[in-house]
Backbone as ProteinMPNN parsed JSONL, in Angstrom:
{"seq_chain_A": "XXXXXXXXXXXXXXXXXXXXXXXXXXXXXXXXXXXXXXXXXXXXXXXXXXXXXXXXXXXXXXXXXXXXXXXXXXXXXXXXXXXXXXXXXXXXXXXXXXXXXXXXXXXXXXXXXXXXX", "coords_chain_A": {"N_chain_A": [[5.094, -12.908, 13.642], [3.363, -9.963, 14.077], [0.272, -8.761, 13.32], [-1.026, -7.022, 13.369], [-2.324, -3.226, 12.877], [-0.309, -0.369, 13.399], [0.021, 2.683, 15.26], [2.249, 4.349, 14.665], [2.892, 2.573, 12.346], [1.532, 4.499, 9.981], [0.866, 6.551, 7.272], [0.425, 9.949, 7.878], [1.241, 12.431, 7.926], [0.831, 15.163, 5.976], [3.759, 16.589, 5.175], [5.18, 13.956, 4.736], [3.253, 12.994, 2.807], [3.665, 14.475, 0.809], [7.069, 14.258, 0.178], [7.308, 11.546, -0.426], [5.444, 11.453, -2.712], [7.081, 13.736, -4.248], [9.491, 12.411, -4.497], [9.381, 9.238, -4.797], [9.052, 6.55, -6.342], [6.873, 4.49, -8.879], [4.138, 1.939, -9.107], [2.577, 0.085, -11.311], [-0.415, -1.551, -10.677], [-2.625, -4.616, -11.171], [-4.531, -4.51, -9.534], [-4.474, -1.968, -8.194], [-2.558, 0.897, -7.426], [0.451, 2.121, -6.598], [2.737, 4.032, -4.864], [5.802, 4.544, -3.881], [8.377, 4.329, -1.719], [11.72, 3.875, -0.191], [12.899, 3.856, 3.07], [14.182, 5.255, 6.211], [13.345, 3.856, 8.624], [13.021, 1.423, 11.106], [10.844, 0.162, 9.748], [7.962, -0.404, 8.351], [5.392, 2.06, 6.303], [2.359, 2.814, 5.307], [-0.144, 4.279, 3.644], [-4.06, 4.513, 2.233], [-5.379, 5.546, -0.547], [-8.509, 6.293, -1.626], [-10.247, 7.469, -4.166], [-13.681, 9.706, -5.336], [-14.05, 8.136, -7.804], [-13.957, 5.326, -6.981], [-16.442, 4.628, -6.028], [-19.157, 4.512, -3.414], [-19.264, 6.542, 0.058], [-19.393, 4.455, 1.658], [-18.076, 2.025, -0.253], [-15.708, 2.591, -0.817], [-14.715, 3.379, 2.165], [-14.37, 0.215, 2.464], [-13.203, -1.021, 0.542], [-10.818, 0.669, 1.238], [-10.283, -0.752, 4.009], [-9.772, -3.061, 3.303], [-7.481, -2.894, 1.617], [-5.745, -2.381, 3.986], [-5.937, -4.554, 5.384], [-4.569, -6.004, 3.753], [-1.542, -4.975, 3.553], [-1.273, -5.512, 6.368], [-1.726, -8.182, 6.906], [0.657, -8.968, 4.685], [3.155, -7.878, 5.388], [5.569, -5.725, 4.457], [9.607, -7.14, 4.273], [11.803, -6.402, 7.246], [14.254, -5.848, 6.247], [13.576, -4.263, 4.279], [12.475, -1.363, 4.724], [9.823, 0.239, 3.288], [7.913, 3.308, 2.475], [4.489, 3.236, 1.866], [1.806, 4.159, -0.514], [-1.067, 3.587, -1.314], [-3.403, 3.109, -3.863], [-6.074, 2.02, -5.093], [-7.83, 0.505, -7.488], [-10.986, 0.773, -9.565], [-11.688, -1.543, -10.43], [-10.749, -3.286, -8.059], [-12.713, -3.494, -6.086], [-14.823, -5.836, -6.352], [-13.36, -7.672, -6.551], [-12.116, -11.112, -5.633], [-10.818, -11.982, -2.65], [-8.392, -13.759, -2.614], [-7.182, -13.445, -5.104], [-6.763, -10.629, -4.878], [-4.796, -10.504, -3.0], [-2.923, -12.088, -4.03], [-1.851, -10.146, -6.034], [-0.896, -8.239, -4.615], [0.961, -9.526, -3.709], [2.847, -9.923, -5.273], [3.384, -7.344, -6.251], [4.976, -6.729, -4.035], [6.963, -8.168, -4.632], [7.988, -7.614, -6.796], [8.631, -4.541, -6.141], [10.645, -4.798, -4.011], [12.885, -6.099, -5.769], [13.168, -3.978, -7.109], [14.17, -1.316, -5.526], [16.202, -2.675, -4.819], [18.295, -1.938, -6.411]], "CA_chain_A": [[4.897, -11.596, 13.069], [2.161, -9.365, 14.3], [-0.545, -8.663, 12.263], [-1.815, -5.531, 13.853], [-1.584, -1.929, 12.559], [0.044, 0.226, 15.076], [0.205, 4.268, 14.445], [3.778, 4.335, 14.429], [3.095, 2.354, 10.866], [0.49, 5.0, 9.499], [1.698, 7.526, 6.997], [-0.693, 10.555, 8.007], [1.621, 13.604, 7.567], [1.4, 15.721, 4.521], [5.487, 16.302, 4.57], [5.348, 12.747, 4.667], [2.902, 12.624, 1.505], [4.454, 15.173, -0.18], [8.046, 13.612, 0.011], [6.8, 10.505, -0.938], [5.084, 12.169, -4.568], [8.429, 13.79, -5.4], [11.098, 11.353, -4.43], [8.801, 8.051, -5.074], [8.505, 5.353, -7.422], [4.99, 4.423, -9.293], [4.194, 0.547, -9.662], [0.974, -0.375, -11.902], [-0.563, -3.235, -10.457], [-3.881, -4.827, -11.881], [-5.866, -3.828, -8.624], [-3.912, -0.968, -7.418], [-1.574, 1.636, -7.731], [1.403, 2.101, -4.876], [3.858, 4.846, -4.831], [6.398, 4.006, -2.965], [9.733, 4.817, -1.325], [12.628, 3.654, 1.579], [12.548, 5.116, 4.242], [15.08, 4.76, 7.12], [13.042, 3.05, 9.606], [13.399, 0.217, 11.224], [9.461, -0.395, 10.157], [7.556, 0.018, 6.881], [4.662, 2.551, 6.995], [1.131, 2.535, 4.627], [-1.524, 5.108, 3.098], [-4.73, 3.97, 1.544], [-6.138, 6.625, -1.059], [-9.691, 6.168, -2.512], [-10.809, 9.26, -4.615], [-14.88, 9.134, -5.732], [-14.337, 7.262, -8.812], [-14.156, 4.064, -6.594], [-17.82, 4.349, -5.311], [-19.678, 6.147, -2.406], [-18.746, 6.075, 1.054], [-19.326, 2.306, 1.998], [-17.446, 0.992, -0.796], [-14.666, 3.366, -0.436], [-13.951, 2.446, 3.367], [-14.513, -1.319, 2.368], [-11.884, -0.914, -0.247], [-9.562, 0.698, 2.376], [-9.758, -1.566, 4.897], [-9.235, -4.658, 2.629], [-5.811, -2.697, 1.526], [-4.904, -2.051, 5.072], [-5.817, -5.787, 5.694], [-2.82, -6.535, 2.915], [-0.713, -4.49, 5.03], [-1.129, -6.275, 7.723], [-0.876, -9.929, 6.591], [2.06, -9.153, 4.108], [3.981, -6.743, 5.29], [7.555, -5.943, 3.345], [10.524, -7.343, 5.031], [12.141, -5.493, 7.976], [14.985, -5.29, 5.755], [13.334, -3.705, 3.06], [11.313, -1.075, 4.678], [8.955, 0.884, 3.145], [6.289, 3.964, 2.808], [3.498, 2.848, 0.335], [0.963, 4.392, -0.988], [-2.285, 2.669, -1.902], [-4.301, 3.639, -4.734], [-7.112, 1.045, -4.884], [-9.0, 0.787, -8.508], [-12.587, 0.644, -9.465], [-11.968, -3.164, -10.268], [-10.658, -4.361, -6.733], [-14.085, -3.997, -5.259], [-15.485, -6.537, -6.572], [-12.308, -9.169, -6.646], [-11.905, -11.802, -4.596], [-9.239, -11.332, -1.726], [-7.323, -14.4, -2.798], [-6.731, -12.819, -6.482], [-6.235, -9.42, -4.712], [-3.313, -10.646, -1.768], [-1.892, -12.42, -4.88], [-1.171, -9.009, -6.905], [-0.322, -6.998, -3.752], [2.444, -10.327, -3.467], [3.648, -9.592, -6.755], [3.676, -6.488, -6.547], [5.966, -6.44, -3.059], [8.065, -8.49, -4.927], [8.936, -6.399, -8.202], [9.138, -3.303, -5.655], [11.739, -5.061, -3.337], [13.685, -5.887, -6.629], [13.139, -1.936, -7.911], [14.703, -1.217, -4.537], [17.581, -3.42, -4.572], [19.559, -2.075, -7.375]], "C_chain_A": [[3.502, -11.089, 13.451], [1.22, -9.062, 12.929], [-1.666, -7.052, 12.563], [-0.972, -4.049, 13.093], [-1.359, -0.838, 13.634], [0.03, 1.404, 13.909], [1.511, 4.613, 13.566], [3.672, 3.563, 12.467], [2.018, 2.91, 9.467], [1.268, 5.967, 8.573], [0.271, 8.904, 7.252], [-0.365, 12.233, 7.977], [1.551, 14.209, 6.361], [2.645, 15.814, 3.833], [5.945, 15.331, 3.971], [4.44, 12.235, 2.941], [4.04, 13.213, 0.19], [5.93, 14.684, -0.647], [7.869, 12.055, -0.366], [6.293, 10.749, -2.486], [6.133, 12.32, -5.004], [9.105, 12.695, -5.453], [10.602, 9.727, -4.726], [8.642, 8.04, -6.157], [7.503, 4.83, -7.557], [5.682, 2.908, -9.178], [2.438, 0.395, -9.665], [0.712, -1.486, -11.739], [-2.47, -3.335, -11.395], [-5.076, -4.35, -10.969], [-5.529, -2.351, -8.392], [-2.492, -0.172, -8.078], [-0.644, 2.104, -6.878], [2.489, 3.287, -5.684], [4.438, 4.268, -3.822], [8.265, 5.075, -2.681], [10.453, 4.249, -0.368], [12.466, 4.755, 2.068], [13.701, 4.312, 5.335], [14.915, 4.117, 8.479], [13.307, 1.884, 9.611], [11.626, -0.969, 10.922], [8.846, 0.462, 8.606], [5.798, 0.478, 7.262], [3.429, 2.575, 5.487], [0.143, 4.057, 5.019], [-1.99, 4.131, 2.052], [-5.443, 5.652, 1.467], [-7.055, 6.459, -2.043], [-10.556, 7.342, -2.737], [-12.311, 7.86, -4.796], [-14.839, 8.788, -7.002], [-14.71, 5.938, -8.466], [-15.605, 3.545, -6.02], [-18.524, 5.078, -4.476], [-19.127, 5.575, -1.298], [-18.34, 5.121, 1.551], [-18.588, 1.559, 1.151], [-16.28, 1.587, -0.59], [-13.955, 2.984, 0.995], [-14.361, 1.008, 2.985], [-12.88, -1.561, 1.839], [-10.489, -0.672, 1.078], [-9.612, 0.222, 3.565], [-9.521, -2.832, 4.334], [-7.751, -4.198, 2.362], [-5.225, -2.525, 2.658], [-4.389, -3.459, 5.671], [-4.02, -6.34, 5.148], [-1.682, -6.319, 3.379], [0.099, -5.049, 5.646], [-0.681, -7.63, 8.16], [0.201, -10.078, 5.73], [2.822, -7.932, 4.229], [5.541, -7.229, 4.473], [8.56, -6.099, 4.581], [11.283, -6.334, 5.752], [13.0, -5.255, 7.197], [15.411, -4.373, 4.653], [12.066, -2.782, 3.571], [11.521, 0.053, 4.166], [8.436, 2.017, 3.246], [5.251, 3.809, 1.763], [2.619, 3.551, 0.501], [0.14, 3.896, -1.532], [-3.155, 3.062, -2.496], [-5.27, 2.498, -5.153], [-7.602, 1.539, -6.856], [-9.787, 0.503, -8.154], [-12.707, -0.604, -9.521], [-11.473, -3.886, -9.034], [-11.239, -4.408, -5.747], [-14.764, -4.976, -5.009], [-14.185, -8.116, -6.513], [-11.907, -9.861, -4.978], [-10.849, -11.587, -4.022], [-7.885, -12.661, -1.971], [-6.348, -13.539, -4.117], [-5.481, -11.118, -5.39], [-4.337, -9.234, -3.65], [-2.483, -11.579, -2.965], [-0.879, -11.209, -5.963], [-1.001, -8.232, -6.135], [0.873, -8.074, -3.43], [3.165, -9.997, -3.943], [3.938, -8.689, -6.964], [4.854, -6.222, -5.963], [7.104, -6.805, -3.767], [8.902, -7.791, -5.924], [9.311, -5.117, -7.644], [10.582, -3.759, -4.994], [13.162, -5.469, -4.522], [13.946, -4.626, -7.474], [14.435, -1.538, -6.681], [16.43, -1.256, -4.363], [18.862, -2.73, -5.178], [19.856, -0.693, -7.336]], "O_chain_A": [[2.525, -11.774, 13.15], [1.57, -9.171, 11.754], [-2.606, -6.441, 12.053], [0.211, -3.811, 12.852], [-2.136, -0.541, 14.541], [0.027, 1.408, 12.678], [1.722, 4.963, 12.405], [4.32, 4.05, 11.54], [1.732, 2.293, 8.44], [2.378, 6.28, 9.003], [-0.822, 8.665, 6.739], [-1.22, 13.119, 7.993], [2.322, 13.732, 5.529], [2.908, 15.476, 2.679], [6.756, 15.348, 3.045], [4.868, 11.396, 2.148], [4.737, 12.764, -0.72], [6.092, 14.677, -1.868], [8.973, 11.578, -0.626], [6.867, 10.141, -3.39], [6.575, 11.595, -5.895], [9.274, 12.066, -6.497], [11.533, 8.938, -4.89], [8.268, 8.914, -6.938], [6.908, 4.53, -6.522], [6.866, 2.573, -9.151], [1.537, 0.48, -8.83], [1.245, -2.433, -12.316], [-3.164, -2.48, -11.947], [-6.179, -3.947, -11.338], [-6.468, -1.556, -8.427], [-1.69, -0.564, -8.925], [-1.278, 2.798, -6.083], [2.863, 3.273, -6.856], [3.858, 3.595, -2.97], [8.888, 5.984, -3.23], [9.735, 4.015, 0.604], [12.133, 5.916, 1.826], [13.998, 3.118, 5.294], [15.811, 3.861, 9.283], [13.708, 1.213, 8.66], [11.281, -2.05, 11.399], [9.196, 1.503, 8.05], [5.048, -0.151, 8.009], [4.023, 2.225, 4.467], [-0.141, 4.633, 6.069], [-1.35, 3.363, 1.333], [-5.803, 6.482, 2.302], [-6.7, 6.445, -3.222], [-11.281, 7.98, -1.973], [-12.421, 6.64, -4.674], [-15.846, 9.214, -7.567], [-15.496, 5.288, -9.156], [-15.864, 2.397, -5.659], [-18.596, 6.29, -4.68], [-18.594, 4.466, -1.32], [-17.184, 4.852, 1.878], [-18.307, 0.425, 1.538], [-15.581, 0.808, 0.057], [-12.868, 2.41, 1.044], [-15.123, 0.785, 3.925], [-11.867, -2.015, 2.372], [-9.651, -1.427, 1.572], [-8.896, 0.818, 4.37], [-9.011, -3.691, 5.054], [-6.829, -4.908, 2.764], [-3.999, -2.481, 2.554], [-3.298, -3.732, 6.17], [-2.984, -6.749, 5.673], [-0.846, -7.188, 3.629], [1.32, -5.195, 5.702], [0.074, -8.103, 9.009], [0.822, -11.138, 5.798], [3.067, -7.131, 3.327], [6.184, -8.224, 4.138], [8.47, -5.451, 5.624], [11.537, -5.319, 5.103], [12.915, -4.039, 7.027], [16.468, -3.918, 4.217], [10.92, -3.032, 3.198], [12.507, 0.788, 4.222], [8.274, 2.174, 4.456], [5.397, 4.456, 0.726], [2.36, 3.8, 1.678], [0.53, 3.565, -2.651], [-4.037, 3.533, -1.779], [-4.601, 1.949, -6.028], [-7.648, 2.689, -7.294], [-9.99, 0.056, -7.025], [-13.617, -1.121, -8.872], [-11.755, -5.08, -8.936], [-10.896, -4.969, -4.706], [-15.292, -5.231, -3.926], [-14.44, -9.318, -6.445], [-11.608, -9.434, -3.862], [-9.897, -11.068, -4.605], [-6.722, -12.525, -1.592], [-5.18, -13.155, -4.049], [-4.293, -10.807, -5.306], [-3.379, -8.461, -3.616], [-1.291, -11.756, -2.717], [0.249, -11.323, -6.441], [-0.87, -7.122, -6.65], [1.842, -7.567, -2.864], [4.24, -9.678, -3.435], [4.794, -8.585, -7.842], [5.777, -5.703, -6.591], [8.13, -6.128, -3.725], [10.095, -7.488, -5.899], [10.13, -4.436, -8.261], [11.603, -3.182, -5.369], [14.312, -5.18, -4.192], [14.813, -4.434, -8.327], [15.602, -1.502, -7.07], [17.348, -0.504, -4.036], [20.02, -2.807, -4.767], [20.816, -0.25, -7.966]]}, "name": "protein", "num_of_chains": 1, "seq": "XXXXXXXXXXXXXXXXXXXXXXXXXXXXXXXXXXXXXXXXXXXXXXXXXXXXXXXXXXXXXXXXXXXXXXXXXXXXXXXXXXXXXXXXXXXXXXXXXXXXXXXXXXXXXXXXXXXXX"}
């Protein structure tokens, strides 16, 4: 499994946000906040959104490249793909990345069972 982010798995359209807000599902995680939705690709696609509550510039891209990292090393199964939305809190600055790739696990998993049914 690659571990690289290609464009093709970027979400960077507005249509694409916007249909994602209405027609998506929330999930409250302890670091983060993901909207989410299927989508009919054969490939599951990622936004990271850090308003200025999370810090100033530098912690803000830190933040979103540690969620892109998550991404990247756990992506959701081809058979279950994806468009997420990544809402980062003010507490997963400071948390270690084991804690943090454990509640973006947990999270994949209660979405792929939201999904299912």
């Amino acid at each position: 499994m690659s571990e690289s982010l290609n464009d093709h798995e970027r979400i960077r359209k507005r249509k694409d946000f916007l249909e994602i807000f209405r027609r998506g599902r929330r999930y409250k995680g302890k670091y983060f906040n993901i909207v989410f939705l299927p989508n009919r690709l054969d490939h599951s696609r990622v936004a990271v959104v850090a308003g200025k509550k999370i810090g100033n510039a530098v912690t803000r891209n830190r933040i979103k490249r540690r969620m892109r990292a998550l991404f990247r090393r756990c992506k959701p199964d081809k058979d279950n793909s994806l468009d997420l939305i990544l809402f980062p809190k003010k507490n997963a600055v400071r948390v270690p990345w084991n804690q943090l790739q454990q509640d973006y696990k947990l999270a994949l998993k209660s979405i792929s069972q939201k999904t299912q049914l």
